[in-house]
N, C-alpha and C positions, 0 to 999 in steps of 0.2 A: 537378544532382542526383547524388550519390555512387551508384553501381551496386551494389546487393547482390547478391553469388552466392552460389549454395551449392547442394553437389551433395545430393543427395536419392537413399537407397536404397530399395529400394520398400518391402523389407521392416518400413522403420517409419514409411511415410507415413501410414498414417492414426493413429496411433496406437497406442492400446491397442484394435484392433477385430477384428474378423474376419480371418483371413488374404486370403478373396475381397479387401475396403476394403482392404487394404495395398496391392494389385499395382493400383489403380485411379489416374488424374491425371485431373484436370478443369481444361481448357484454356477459360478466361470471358474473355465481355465482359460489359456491363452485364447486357444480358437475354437471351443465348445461353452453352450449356454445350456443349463436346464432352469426350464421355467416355471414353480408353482405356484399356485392361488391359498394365501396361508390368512381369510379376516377370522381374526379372534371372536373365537366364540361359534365359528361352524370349522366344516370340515376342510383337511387342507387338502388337495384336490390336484393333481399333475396337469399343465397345460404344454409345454415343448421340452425336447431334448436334439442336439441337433449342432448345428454349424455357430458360432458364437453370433449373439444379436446386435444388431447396433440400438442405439437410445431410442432411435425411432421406433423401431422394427419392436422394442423392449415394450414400450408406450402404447404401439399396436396390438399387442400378440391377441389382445383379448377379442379383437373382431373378424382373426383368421381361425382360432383354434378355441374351440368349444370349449375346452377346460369343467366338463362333467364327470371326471373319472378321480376316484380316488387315486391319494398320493400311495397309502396304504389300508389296501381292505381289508375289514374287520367283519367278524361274522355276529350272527346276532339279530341285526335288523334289514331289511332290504339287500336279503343273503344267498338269493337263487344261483350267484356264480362263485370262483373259485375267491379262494381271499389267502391272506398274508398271516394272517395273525386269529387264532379261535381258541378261548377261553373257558373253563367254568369256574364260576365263582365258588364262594364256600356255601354258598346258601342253596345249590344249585343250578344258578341260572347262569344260561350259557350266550349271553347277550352282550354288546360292546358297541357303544355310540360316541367315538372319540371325536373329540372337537380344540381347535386349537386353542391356546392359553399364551403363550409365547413363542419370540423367535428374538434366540441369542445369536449372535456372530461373535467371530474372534481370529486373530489372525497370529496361524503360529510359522513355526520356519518353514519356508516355500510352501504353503499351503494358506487356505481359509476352511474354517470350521462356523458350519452353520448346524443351529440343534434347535428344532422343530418342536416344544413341548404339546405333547398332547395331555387330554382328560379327558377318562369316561363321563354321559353325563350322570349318570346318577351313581356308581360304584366310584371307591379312591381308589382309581388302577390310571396306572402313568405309562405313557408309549412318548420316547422322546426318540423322532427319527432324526440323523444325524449324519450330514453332508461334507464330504474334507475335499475342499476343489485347490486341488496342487495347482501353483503355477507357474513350475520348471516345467511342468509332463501336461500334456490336455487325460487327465486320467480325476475322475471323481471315484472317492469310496464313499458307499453308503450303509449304514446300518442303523438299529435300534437298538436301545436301551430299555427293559420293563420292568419294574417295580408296581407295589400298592401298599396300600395302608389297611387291607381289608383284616378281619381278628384272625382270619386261621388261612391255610393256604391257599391259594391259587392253585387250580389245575391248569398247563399250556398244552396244549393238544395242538395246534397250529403255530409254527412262529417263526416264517422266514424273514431272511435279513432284509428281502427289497421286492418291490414291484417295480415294472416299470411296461407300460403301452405300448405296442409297436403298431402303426399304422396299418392294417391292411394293402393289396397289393399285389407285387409280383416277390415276395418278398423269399429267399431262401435261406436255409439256417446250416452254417458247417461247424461239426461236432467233431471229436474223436471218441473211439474205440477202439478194444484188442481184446489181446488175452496176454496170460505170461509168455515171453518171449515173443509177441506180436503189437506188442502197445504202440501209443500214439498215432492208430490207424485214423486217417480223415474219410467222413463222411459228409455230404452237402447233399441237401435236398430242399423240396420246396416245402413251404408250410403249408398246412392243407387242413381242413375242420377237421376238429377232433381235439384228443390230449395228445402230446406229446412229454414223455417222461424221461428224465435223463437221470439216475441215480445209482448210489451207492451203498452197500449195506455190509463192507468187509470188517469196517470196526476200528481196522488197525491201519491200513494201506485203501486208498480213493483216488487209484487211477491207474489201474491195470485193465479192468471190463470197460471203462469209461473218464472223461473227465471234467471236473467243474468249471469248463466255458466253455464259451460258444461265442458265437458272431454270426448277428445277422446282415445278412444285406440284401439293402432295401431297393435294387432297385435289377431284379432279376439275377439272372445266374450269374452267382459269384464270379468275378474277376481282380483279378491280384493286384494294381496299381493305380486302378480307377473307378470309380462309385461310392456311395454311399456305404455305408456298413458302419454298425453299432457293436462292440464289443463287451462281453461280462465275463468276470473273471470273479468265482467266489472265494473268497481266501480262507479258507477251513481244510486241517489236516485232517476230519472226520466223515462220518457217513453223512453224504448231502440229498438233497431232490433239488432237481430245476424242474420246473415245470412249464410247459407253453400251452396254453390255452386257446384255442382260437374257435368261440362260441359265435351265435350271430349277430355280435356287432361288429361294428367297423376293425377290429382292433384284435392282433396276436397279445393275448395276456402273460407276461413272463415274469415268475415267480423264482425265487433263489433262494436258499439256506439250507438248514441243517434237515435231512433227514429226522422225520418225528417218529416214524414207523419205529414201534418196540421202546420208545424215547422221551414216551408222557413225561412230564416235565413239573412236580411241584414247587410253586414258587413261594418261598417264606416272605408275609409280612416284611417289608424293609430291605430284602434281598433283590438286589440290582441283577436281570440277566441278560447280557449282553449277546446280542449275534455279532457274527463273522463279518467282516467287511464283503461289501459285494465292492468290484472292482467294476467301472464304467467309461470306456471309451466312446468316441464317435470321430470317422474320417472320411473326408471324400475323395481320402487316395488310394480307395478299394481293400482287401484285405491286408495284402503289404504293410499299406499305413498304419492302419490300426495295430497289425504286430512292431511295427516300428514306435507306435504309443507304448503297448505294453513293455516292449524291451527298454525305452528310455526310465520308463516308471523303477523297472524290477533293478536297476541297475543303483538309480539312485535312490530307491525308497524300499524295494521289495525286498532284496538279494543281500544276503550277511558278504562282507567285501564287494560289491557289485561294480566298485572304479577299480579292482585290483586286478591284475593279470594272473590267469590260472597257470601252475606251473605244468609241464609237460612229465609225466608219469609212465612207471612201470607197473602194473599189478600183479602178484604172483599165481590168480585163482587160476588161471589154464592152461599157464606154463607146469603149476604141481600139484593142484588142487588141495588136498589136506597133507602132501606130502613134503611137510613143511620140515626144514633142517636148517639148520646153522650155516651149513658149507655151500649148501643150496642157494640160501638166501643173500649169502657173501658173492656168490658167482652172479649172480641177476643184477644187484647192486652195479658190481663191475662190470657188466656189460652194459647197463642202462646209461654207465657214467661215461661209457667207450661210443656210445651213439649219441650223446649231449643230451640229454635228458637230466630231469632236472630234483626225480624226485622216486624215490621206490616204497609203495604199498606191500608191506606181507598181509594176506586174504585169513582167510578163515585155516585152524588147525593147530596154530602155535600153544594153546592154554589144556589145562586140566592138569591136575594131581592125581587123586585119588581115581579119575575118569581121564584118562588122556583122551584130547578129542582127535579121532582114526576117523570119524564119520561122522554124520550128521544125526548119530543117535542118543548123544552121550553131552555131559560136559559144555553145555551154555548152563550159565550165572557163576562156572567156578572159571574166576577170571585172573589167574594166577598161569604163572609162564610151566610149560614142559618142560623140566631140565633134561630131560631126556634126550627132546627136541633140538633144544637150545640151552646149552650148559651156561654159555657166557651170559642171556637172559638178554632181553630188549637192551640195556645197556650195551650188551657187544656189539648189538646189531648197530645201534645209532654210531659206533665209536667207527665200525666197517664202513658205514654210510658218508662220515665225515671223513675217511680220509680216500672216499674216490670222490667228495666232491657234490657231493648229495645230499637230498633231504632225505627224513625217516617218515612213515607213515603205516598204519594198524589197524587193523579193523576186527570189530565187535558186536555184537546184536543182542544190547543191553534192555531191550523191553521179554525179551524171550528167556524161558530155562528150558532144560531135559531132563526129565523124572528122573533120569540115569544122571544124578549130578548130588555134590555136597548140596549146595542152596537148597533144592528141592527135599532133603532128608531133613536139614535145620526148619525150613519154612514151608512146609506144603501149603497152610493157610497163607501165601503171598500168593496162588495166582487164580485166575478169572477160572471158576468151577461152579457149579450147578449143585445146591448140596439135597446130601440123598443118592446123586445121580454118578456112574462112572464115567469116571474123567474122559470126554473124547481129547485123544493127543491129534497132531497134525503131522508136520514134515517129521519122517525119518520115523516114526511111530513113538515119539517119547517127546515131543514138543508142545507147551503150552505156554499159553502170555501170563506175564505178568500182571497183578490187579494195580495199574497207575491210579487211580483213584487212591489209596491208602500212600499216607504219608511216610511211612518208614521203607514203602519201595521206590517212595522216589527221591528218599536220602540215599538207598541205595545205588540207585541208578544212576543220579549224580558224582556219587562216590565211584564209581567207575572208571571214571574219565575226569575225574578229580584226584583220584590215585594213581592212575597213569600218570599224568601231566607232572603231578606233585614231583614223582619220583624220578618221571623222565621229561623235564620242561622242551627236550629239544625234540621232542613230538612234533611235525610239522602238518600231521595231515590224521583224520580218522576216517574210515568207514563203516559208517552205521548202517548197519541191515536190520530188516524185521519180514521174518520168511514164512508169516501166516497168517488167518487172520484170525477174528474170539470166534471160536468154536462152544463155546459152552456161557452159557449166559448167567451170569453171578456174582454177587461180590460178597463176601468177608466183614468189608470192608465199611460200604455202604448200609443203611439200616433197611428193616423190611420196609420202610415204606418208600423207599429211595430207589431200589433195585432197577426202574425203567429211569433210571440219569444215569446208567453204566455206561455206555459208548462217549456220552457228554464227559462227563466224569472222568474218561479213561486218557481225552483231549487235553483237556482243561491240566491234567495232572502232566502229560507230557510237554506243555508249553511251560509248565513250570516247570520242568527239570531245564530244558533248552535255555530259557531265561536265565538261568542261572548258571547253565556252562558256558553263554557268553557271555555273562557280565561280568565271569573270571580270566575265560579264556578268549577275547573279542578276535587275536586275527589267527587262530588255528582254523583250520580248514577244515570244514566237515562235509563227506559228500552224506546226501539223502539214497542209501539203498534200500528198497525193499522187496527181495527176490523180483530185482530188475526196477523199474520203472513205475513200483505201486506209488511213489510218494514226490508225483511231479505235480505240484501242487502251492498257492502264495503262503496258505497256511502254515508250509514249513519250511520255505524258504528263505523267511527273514531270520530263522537262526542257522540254514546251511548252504554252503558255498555253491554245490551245485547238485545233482543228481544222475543216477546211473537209468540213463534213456531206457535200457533192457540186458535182460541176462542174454538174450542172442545176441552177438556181433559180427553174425552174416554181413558182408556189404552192403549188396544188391538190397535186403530187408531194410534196413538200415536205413538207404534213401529214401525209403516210404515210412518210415515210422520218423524218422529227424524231420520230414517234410512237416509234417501235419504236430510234431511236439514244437516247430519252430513257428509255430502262428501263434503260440502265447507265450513263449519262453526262450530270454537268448541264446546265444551258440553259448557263452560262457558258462553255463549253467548246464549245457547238455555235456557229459563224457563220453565220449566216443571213442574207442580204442580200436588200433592194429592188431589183429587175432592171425590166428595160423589158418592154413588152409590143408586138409579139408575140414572146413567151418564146425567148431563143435558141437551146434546145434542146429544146425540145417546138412550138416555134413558136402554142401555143395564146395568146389572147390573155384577159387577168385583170383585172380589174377597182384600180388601184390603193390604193381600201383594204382589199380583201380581199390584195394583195402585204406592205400594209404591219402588217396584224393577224398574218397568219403569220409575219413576221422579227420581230416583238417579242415572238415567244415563246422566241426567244433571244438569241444576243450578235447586237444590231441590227447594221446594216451596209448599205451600198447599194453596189450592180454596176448600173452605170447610166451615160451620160451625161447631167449635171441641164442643160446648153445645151439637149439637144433638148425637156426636159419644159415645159411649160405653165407659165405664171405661179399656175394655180389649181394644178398637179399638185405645185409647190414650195411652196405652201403648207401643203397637206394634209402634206407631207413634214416642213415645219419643225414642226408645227402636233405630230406622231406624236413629232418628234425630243426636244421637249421633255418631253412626256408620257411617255416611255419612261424618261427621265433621273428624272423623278419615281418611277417604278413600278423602275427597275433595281435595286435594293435587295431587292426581295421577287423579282424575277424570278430575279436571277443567286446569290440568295446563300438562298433561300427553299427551301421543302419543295414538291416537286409531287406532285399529284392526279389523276389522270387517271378520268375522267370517261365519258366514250363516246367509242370505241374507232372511226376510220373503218372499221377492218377488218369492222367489225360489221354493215356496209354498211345503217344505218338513216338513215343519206341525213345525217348532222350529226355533226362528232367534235368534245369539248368536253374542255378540263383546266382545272386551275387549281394559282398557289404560294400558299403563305402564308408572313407569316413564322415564325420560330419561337417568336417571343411570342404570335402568333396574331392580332395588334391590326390588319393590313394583310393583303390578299389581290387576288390579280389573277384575274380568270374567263376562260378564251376560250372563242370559237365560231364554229365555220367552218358553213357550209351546205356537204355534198363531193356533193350529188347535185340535180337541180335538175329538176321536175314538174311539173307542174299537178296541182291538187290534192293536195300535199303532205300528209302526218301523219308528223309529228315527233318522236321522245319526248321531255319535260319533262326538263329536264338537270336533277336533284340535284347539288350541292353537298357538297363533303367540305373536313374539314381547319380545321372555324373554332371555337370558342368556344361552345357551345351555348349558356350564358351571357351570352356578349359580342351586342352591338349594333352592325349596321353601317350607315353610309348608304353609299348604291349610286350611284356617279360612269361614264357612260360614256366609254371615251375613242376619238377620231380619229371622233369622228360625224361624218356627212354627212349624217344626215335632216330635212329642215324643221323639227319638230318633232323636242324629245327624247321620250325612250321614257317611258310613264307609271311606269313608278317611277323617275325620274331622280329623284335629291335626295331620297326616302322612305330608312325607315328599317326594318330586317326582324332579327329576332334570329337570331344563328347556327344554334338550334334547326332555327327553321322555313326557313331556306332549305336547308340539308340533312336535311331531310326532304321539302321540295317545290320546290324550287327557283323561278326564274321564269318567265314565259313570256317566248320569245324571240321577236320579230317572224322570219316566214322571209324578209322582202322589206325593202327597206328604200326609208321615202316622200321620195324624190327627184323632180324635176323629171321628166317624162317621155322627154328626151331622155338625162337620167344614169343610165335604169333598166338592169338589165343581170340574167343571171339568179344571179348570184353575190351572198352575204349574209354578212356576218361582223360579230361583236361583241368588243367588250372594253371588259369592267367592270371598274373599283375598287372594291374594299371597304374604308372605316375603319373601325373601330371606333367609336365614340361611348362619351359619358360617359349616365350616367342621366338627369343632367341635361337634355341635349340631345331625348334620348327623349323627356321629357315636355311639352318645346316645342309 
């Protein structure tokens, strides 16, 4: 598609209309408008964000909405509140009065890009903010661009990617939290004066204590499939701050980018420095919608393969942990290929030489096979993998070494150290990061996964881990006057490795591990497939951490595996079709060894495996629904996708509380056809009996509006009872036809 530009004055953008409509731009997607006031020569200034406008309503905006609040604040002059961007100059002065100059538009594939030029008025310092309004997805990214012309550097002290106003109100904000092995925990509350601060400061991994979005909604406590809500999503694999301000004006202030803390920022003469995209939704079909924005976005614009179907996996880390073998790994193979699966992962253990890796204290950067391990070497393993019928897949933690390793002997000057200072190590007592900033570690690290591939192209899958974060503040690499751009620096260097391993390797698979769920994040997922949700694979945890990772990020994207019971990090013990209804509500997967399960427990497995392969379609590539919320502690959390023709739909249902004498609430149904006609298919049953509407037929109408009743028990043998219960139903569609059978 030929690219049209063309620069636009403002003074004759609307027309022949009003002076107000001249100095106005409306930045659309399909059914979202943001509106600014940009007349050249003053400042450009936010006036709506919201439901998209009509021409009228476009014409008007200026006599509903005050339009007195900067697009982006700059500190300096008229600076009593929080700002976006704070500067010093070389001469010392710490002041910035930016004023429009320009407004380019351009229209590239499925999107429009609008670029805001600013100018200081009396320093040469350039702020171009800069609008991309998709319109496949209602999703705007925004960021800025900053340069100058001044003789010596710039200091950035302040410089997030965006601002944006939220009305005052009844308005609440839902976030997540955790820790390792508890991540994507959801928090919602109301917004209240004061600061509110959502940040990050690991270095390496940005989203294990927290993570970079949020949603607001605007019009009291959150509800799932109707209301208002505004959604941000920051796309940076680094240390972030969000910030919410809500001082005494009308107006929650919401600030987003990069963490500055320890991060000073000198910007050279002529040197362009780029923020993170901030990602911006808006829906009045309550949080749901909005995750249904985000997921249409990450699918087609965010997520490396994001149209592809995820294959169905074995992993080997819980079946043997580093107790990695040739014959070991031949047997998992064969059995993953004996329950239809599609793809086997060996975990961490297989590499070292001179360091065989036994444990986690030895032996990362020397990335050369154990013949010990493996005599026939990654070669035998793929040739094993291809004739049960399988793919091969490997996993490595190429940002990371261990003192106790060759690399570490040849390059002690390769990694992030404090000099003067003893080295603090991290995991395992011998772990420290790599310094990504220097260019020869990130030929290295390239070279990794560029010698794999090289030597074994039928590599089908990698897992990247990074199992800690900079412990020690330093670089080598950097010069002394540079040292506060190390965390920047450390980004910046690992998106140029990823660039480069997809634009050699575009459709191998990469999951994002970082001891669990650090790196669930946009920043890194335009160069990896999906990401490992947490190192716990408890169930019952599981539906509360997928719940609240699934308000930014689709099922595709989340891994979810089938683990043993008793749970190796909760040690509580699960019932295996309740293990196996909560991993197929994303990318299926099993962490397990299937030698020790039962003859009956691999059947139920192969029995899920293929029924999932049926349902993957609407699960991985579908709209979700979320339904009742575990948070809501009503003892039952239920969702459901459908797809986008609405003709197929998947239900679930977990019991997350278990009583005597239960009362339940009747889960309604969202997302179908009110029109359309389904019959109702259970799948991975285990009850003597099917459920009494197995095989009936209910119109879209009436199951959201009243859903079904869901047994809380399910009628098993009396030895198989247990007090765990979970469901999942198919919905087809049917023709009239059929209906009147």
């Amino acid at each position: 598609m030929n690219v049209i530009r063309k620069i636009i004055f403002l003074t004759t953008l609307c027309g022949v209309v009003s002076g107000l409509c001249a100095q106005n731009i409306s930045i659309s997607t399909t059914k979202t408008s943001l509106v600014l006031s940009a007349p050249v020569g003053e400042e450009l200034k936010y006036i709506y964000y919201g439901s998209k406008l009509s021409e009228a309503d476009f014409r008007a905006i200026n006599s509903a909405e005050k339009g007195n609040l900067s697009a982006y604040p700059v500190y300096g002059l008229n600076c009593p509140s929080e700002t976006a961007l704070a500067v010093q100059h070389s001469d010392g002065s710490m002041a910035l009065q930016l004023e429009v100059v320009n407004v380019e538009t351009s229209r590239q594939k499925d999107a429009d890009l609008t670029i805001i030029s600013l100018k200081d008025k009396v320093y040469p310092f350039y702020v171009k903010v800069c609008y991309k309004a998709y319109q496949d997805v209602d999703i705007i990214e925004t960021w800025t661009e900053l340069s100058h012309q001044e003789k010596k550097n710039v200091t950035l002290n302040q410089f997030a990617s965006a601002y944006l106003p939220i009305r005052r109100g009844n308005v609440w904000l839902s976030h997540l939290y955790g820790a390792w092995a508890n991540e994507g925990r959801l928090l919602q509350e109301p917004l209240e004066p004061g600061m509110k601060v959502i940040k990050n400061r690991d270095g390496v991994r940005n989203s294990h204590t927290a993570h970079a979005e949020v949603m607001f909604s605007l019009d009291g406590q959150p509800v799932e499939n109707s209301g208002r809500v505004i959604g941000a999503a920051l796309c940076y694999s680094g240390n972030y701050k969000l910030r919410i301000d809500t001082d005494d004006s009308e107006y929650h202030h919401f600030y987003a980018g990069i963490n500055e803390d320890n991060s000073t920022y000198h910007l050279k003469p002529g040197e362009v420095f780029r923020t993170p995209e901030l990602a911006l939704t808006y829906s009045d079909e309550g949080l749901s919608g909005s995750s249904r924005n985000f997921h249409r976005w990450a699918r087609l614009h965010k997520l490396a393969n994001g149209t592809k179907l995820r294959k169905i996996l074995l992993n080997s880390w819980e079946g043997v942990y580093f107790k990695i073998n040739e014959t070991g790994m031949s047997q998992m193979m064969s059995d993953i290929a004996s329950l239809g699966g599609e793809l086997f992962v060996m975990d961490d253990g297989w590499f070292g030489d001179k360091y065989p890796r036994r444990t986690d204290r030895s032996s990362l950067g020397d990335w050369v096979v154990d013949k010990e391990k493996l005599p026939s070497g990654i070669g035998g393993l793929i040739d094993e993998a291809k004739k049960q019928g399988i793919k091969f897949g490997i996993w490595i933690e190429p940002e990371m070494v261990n003192t106790t390793s060759e690399l570490y002997e040849k390059h002690p000057d390769w990694v992030i150290r404090a000099p003067g200072y003893e080295l603090v190590a991290g995991r395992g007592g011998t772990q420290v990061v790599l310094d990504l900033s220097n260019p020869k570690v990130q030929d290295f690290i390239f070279g990794i996964v560029d010698n794999l591939m090289t030597k074994h192209p039928e590599i089908d899958y990698i897992k990247w881990d990074a199992n800690m974060p900079i412990m020690n503040h330093g670089s080598g690499y950097l010069g002394k006057g540079e040292q506060s751009h190390l965390y920047i620096a450390y980004h910046r260097g690992f998106e140029s490795i990823c660039k480069r391993i997809r634009s050699k390797y575009p459709d191998l698979t990469i999951q994002a591990c970082a001891q669990g769920g650090g790196r669930a994040n946009y920043g890194v997922l335009p160069y990896f497939d999906e990401f490992w949700v947490s190192d716990n694979t408890d169930a019952l945890q599981r539906v509360y951490m997928q719940w609240g990772t699934s308000y930014f990020f689709p099922a595709m994207a989340m891994a979810s595996h089938i683990s043993a019971t008793p749970n190796h990090q909760t040690f509580r013990t699960i019932p295996l079709k309740f293990r196996i209804d909560v991993a197929m509500s994303g990318r299926l997967g099993m962490e397990i060894q299937p030698k020790d399960m039962t003859g009956e427990e691999k059947e139920l497995c192969r029995k899920a495996i293929a029924e999932y392969k049926e349902i993957r379609p609407v699960v991985q590539l579908g709209d979700i629904y979320r339904l009742v919320s575990p948070y809501d502690k009503l003892g039952v959390a239920s969702l459901m996708y459908t797809s986008p023709e609405k003709d197929k739909a998947v239900f679930y249902w977990w019991k997350t509380e278990h009583f005597r004498n239960q009362h339940l609430p009747r889960v309604k149904m969202a997302g179908l056809n009110p029109q359309g006609n389904y019959r109702i298919r259970e799948l991975n049953r285990i009850d003597n009996q099917p459920l009494i509407f197995e095989g009936q037929i209910f119109s879209g109408a009436y199951l959201m509006a009243n859903g079904l009743e869901i047994p809380y028990d399910h009628l098993v043998d009396r030895n198989k009872k247990s007090d765990y219960s979970s469901r999942i139903l198919y919905l087809m569609e049917v023709s009239v036809s059929d209906v009147n059978k």
